[in-house]
N, C-alpha and C positions, 0 to 999 in steps of 0.2 A: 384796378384803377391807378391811372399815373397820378403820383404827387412830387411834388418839387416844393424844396426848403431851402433854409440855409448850408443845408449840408448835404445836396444832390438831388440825384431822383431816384426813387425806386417805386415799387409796385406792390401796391396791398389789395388783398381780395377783399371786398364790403364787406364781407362778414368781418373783417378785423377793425373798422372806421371806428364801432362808437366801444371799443375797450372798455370796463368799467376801470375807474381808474383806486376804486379800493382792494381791487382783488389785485391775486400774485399773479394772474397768468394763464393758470392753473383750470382754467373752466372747461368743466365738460362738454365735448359737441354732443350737438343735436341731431343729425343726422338720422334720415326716415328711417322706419324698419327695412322699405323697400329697399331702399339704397344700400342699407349696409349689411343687406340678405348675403349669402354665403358667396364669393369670386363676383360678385356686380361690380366689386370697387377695390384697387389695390392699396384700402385702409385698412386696421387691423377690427378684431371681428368683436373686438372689449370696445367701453368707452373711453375714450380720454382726450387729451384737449389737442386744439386745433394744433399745437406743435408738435404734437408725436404723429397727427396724421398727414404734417407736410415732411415728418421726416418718415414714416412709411411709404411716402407715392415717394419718394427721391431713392431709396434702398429699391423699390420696386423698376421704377424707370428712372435709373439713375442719367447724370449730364454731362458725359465724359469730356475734361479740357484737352485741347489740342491746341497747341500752342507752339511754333515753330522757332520763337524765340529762347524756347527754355532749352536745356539741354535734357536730352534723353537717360543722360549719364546717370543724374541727380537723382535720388529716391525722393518723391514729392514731400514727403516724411519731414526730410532734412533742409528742402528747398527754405529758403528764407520769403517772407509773403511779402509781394512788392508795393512800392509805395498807395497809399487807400485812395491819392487823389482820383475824383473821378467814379471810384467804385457806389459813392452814394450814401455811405458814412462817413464822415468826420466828424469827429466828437470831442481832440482834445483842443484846447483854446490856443496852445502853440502851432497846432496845426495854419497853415494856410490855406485858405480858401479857396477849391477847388478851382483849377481852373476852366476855362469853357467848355463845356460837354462837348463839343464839336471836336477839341483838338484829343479826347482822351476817347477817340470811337474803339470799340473794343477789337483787338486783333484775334482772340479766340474763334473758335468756329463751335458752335452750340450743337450739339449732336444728341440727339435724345436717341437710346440703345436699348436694345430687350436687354433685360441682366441676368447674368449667367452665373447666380448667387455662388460664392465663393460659402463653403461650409460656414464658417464661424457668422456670415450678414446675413439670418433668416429673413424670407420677407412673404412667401406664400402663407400667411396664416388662415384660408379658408380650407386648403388639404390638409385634414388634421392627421390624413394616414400618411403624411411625407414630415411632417412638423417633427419628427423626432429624430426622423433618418438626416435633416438636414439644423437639426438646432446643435452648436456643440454643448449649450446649456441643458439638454434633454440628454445629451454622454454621460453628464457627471456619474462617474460613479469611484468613489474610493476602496483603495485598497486595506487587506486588513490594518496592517500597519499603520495606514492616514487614520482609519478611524480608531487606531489606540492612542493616536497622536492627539486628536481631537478629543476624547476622552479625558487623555490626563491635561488637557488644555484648560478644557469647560471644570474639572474639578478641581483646580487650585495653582495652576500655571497661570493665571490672569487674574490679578487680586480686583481689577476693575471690574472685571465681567464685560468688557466694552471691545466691541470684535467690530473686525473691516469684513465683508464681503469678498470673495475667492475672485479674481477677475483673470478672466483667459487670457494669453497672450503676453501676459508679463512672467520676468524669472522666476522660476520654482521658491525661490527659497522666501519670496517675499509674499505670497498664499501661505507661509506656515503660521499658523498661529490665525488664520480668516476660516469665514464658513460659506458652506452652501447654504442655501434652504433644503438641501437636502439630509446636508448634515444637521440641521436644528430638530429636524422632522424625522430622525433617525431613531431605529428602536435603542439604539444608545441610550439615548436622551430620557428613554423610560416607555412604558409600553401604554400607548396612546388607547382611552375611552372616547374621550370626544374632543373638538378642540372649535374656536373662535377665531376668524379672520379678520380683522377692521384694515381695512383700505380706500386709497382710491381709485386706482385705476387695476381694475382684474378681469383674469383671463381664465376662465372657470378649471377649462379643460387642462391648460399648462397647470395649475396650480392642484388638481388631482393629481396628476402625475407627477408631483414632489413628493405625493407622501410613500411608503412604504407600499408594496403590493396589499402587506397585511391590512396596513390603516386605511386603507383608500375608501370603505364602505363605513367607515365610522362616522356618527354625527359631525357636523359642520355646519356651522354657523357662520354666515357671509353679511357682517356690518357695512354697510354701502352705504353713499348719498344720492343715486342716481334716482331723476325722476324720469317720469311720461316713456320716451320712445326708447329711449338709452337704460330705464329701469325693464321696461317689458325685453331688451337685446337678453338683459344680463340674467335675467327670468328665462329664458330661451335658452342662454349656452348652457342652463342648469337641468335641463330638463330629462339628460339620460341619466342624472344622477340623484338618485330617491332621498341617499341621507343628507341631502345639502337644503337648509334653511336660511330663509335673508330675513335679515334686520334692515329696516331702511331709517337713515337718521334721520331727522326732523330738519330740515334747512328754511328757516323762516325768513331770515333777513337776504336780502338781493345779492346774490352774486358771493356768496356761501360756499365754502365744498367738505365735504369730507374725507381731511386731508390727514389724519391720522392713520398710523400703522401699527398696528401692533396685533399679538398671538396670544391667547390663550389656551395653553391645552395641558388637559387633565390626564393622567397618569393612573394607574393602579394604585405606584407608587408616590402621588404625590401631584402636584400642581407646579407650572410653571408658566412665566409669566416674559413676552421680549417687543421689548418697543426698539423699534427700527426704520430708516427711512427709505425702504425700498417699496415702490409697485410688485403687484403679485401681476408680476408678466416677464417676460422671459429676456428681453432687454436690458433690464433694468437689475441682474443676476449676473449677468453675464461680461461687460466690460466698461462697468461705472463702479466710481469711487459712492461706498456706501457704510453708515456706520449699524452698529446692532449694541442693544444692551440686553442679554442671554440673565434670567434671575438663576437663583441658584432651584434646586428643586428645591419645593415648598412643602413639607411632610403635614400629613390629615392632623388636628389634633383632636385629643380624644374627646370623646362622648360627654356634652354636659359641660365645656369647657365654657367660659364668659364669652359676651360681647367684644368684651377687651382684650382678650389672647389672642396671642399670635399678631401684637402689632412689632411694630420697628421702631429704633429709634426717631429714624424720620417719618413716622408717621404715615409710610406707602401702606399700608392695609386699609386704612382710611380713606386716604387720600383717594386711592384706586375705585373704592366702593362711591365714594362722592364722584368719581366720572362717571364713571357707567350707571349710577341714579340720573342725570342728566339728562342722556338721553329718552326719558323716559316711557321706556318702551319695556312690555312684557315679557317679552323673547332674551331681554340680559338678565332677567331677575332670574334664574336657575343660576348664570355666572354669581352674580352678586354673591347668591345663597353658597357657591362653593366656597369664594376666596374668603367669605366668613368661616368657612370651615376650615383653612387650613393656616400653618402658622410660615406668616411672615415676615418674621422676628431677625431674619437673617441678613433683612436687605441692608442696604447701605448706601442707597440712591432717593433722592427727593424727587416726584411725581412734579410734575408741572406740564397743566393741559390748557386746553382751548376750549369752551365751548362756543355758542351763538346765543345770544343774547345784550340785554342792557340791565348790568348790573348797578347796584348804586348800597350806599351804607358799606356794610362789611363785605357783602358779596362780591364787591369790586375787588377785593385782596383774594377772590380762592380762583381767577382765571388770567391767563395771558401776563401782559409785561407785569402786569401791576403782583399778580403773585413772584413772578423774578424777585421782584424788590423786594415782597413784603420775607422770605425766605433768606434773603441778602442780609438782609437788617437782623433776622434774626438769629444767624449761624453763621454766616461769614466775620473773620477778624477784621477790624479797621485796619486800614495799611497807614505805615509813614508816607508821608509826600503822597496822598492816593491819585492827587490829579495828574501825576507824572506817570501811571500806569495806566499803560494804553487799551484800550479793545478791541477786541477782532471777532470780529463778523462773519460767517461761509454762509452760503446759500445759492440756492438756485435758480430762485428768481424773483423778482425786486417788482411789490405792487407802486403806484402814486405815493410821494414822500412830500408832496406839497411844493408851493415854490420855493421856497429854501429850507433852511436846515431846523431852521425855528418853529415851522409847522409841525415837527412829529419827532424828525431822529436825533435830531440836538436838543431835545425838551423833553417831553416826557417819557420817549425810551428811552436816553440815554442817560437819566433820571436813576431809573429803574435797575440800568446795568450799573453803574457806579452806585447804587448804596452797597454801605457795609456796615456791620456794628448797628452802635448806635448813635452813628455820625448823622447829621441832618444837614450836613454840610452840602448845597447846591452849587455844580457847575456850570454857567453859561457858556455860549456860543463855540460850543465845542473845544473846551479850555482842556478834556482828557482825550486826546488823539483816540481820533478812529480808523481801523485797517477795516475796509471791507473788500475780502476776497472772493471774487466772480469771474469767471473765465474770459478768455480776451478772446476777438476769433481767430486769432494764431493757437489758441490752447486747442479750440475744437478742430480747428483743419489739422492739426495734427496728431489730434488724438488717435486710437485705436479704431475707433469707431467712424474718422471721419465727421463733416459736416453733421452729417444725421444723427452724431451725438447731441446737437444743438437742438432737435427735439425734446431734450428734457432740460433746455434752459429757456421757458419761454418769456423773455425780459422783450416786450412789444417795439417796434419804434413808435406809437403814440405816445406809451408811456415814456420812453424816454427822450421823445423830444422835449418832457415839458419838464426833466429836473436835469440840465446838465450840470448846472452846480452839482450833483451829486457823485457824476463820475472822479470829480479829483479824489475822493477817498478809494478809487477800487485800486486794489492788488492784482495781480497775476496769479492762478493757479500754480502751483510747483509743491511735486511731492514725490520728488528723491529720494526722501526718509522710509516710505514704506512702499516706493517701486511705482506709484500710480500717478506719475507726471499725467501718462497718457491717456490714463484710466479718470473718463470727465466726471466731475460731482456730482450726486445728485444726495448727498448726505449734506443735515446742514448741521453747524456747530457756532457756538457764541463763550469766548470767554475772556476775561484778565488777566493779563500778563503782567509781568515786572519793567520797567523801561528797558532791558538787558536780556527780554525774550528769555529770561532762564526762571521763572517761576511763574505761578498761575494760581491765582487765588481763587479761580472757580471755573470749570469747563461742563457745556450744554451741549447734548444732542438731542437734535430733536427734529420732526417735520416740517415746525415750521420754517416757512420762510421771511424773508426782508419787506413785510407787508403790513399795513393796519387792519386787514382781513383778518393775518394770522395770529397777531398780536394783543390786537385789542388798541382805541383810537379816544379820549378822552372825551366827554362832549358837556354839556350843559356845564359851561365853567369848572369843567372837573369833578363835578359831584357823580358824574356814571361816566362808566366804563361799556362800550360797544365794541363787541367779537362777530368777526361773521363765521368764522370755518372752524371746526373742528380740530384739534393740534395736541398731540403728545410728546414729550421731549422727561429726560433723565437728566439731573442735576448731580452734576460730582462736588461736593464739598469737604475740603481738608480735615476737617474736624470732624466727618463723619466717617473717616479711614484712619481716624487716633491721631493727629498730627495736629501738633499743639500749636507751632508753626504758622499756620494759616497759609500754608503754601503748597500747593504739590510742584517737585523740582519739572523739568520739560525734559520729556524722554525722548532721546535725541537718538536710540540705537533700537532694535528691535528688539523687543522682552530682554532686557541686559540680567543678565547673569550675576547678580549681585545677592546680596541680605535684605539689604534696602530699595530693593525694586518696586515696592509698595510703595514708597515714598513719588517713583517715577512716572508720570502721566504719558500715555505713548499718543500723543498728539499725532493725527495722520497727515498732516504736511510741514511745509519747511517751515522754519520762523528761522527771524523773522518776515512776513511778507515782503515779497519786491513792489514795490507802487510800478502803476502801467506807464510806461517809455511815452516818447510823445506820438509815436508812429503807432500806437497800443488801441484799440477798442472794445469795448465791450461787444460780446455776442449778443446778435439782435436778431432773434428766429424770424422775422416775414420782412427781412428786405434779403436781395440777393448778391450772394458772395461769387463772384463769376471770373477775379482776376487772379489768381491760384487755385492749384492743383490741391485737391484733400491726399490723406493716406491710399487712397482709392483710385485716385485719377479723377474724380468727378467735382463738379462746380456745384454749388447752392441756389436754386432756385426754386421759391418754397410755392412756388403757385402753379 
């Protein structure tokens, strides 16, 4: 359907009109059994949301630009993206006002092409016997040496435990010290009994094939939130596989998902435990910026030992067994039963999740923003001048924030991230600067991946017609530091810096995103607290890595070779953030980018 605004026209399919405006994006389609029967439809054969399946029909029947004005010379790569009037976005207020659609008629010529998938762009996912001969994610395979490397990595090279994902296509030296999910799922790693998947978006078949030849028949547990036609696909892709079990989480409130990632798998040796923010699909391994927090192994304790042993100082033994009581379903009470058996006394990371519900009294302080704070207030040191230390924000995709800043992100999230101590000190109208960094569409047309990386940033134009006050806080992606300019987000991180970018009084990974779905949204005058989605995320605190300090410094080189490396946080992008140029926009998956070339040669049109 064509619409017209103040800032162009473009075209959105109905199904995109009524967005919910509390969710992140992130919603599952719906899509028949019929339709999404094996080769009927060039979408992928897993569920996931309406922007990974406009960026599977665009990989499939890509849009090649042609364009007589550009030169040929140029690697699109490099080309500079020419001015947006006209194209159907403008967004920043410096901008001027498009001129008349007539005078900006497109000189492109639109060419829809069979595509003659280049190895590293898989897009056949219904021939599962060519899926491996053409994924280079389905190659990985490391050499002895990588995995001695990986080895003495995962056991004392990385005091944080906090790992980036291996992404193709950039220089070697900058995958040292990343993983695969092959390598986490490696007999390395310890000799696997059975192990737990909690995701959103999976791909059965690709994600048996991570494990070992040996593990592959081993129990499996598949925690999912899909209902009706997209639960019965994901029952389906599992069907040639006997030892795979589904947990389906309970999604009560509207527009809900379960958006949590995390692994548990059980050992001979031991127990282990890795919240991360990747899909178990083959995309999303292969050339996106992703984070992991790897636990250590977790050794059985002995026979007859307390209720109380084998916790941490922060409390993650507990913490862990109260998420997965939450969901309260049958099928995790054997997990529950493990991780009470063994000792997690090692860890040195705070738990902080999401459930769905409407909390109120105490229960309000053990989910979403409101645990942030209540965790801030209790471990975090008060800073001198704290209002002068700024915050910054990653994520991937930005639910409704109200119409200004006062409804949610300058109020009571921002609440939340500025406590420390035992300051009751409140900030208004955004008196502690906010970075929030989200991809521009010069990040994605030039990423590795092309437009179609912009499948996994589904920030609507609904939604964001209706908070442009919020684009003046976005930054640009840039991530020089660890090689992944190219390599788009889909890892999200929240933390406190020093005005001077060289210190960080507290750094989060976690699933979720820039959302009152993911977060949790304030309601009856504040007395509850309302979560819709599911959400895991790992709290780094100073003072839980011995640093009296209250500060971890900003590791500005890769694992630096020092004493005091433990002191250094390896932050995965630049600081500090660049804010977006006036020419800059936000990535908006369903309108169409059609007046520049991707890395690809192809134009964006998601319909």
């Amino acid at each position: 359907m064509l619409q017209e605004g103040a800032h162009g026209k473009w075209t959105v399919s109905s199904s995109d009109e009524s967005a919910e405006e509390n969710s992140d994006g992130e919603k599952p389609c719906t899509s028949s059994l019929s339709d999404a029967a094996c080769c009927r439809t060039s979408g992928p054969q897993y569920p996931c949301s309406e922007a990974r399946k406009a960026a599977h029909k665009r990989k499939a029947s890509p849009l090649k630009f042609t364009d007589q004005s550009l030169s040929t010379e140029t690697p699109p790569a490099v080309k500079q993206r020419p001015s947006q009037e006209g194209s159907g976005w403008c967004l920043s207020s410096s901008d001027e006002e498009p001129e008349d659609e007539q005078k900006h008629a497109h000189k492109e010529t639109v060419k829809e092409e069979k595509y003659d998938a280049p190895k590293e762009h898989p897009l056949n996912l219904c021939k599962d016997d060519k899926l491996s001969k053409n994924l280079k994610e389905e190659e990985y395979n490391e050499t002895r040496s990588e995995a001695q490397d990986i080895w003495d990595l995962v056991n004392g090279g990385n005091s944080f435990r906090f790992f980036l994902t291996k992404v193709s296509g950039i220089e070697k030296s900058y995958n040292s010290g990343a993983l695969h999910i092959k390598d986490i799922l490696s007999p390395l790693f310890g000799t696997l009994i059975s192990s737990a998947q909690f995701n959103y978006c999976i791909d059965v078949g690709w994600l048996v094939r991570q494990y070992p030849q040996e593990f592959r028949k081993k129990p499996l547990l598949i925690v999912h939130g899909e209902k009706r036609e997209s639960k019965a696909e994901l029952m389906t892709q599992a069907l040639p596989y006997e030892n795979i079990s589904f947990c389906q989480a309970k999604l009560d409130i509207a527009f809900g998902t379960h958006h949590t990632k995390m692994m548990l798998l059980l050992y001979e040796e031991g127990l282990r435990v890795v919240i991360h923010t990747s899909n178990l699909i083959a995309e999303d391994w292969h050339q996106k910026t992703q984070g992991i927090w790897l636990s250590p192994l977790y050794p059985r304790l002995p026979k007859g030992a307390s209720s109380s042993a084998g916790e941490s100082a922060t409390n993650f033994k507990s913490d862990l067994i109260s998420y997965l009581t939450a969901y309260n379903s049958p099928a995790l009470k054997e997990w529950i039963n493990l991780i009470q058996e063994h000792d997690l006394s090692e860890t040195r990371v705070y738990l902080l999740g999401s459930t769905p519900g409407r909390y109120q009294g105490s229960d309000k302080e053990k989910w979403g923003h409101l645990r942030l704070r209540k965790l801030l207030k209790e471990h975090a040191l008060s800073i001198p001048a704290q209002e002068s230390w700024p915050l910054v924000g990653q994520f991937s995709s930005i639910g409704s924030m109200g119409a200004d800043g006062s409804k949610w992100l300058c109020s009571e999230f921002q609440e939340s991230l500025v406590a420390a101590g035992s300051s009751v000190t409140t900030f208004r109208k955004c008196d502690v600067p906010i970075h929030l960094v989200y991809p521009t569409v010069n990040n994605v047309r030039q990423s590795l991946e092309g437009y179609p990386a912009g499948g996994s940033l589904p920030y609507s134009i609904q939604t964001a017609q209706k908070q442009l006050w919020l684009h003046s806080y976005f930054h640009k992606w840039s991530a020089e530091v660890t090689g992944r300019t190219h390599a788009i987000p889909h890892i999200k991180t929240y933390m406190r810096l020093s005005p001077d970018f060289e210190k960080i009084a507290w750094f989060l990974v976690t699933s979720a995103n820039l959302s009152k779905a993911a977060w949790g949204a304030l309601e009856k005058n504040g007395s509850q607290l309302m979560i819709r989605s599911y959400e895991l995320g790992v709290l780094f605190l100073p003072s839980a890595f011995g640093l009296d300090k209250g500060y971890f410094h900003v590791g500005r080189e890769k694992l630096p070779e020092r004493k005091d490396s433990a002191t250094y946080f390896p932050v995965p992008y630049d600081l500090p953030p660049k804010q977006y140029g006036s020419k800059d926009q936000p990535w908006i998956w369903n309108i169409p980018y059609t007046d520049a070339p991707d890395t690809h040669g192809n134009m964006w049109v998601p319909s």
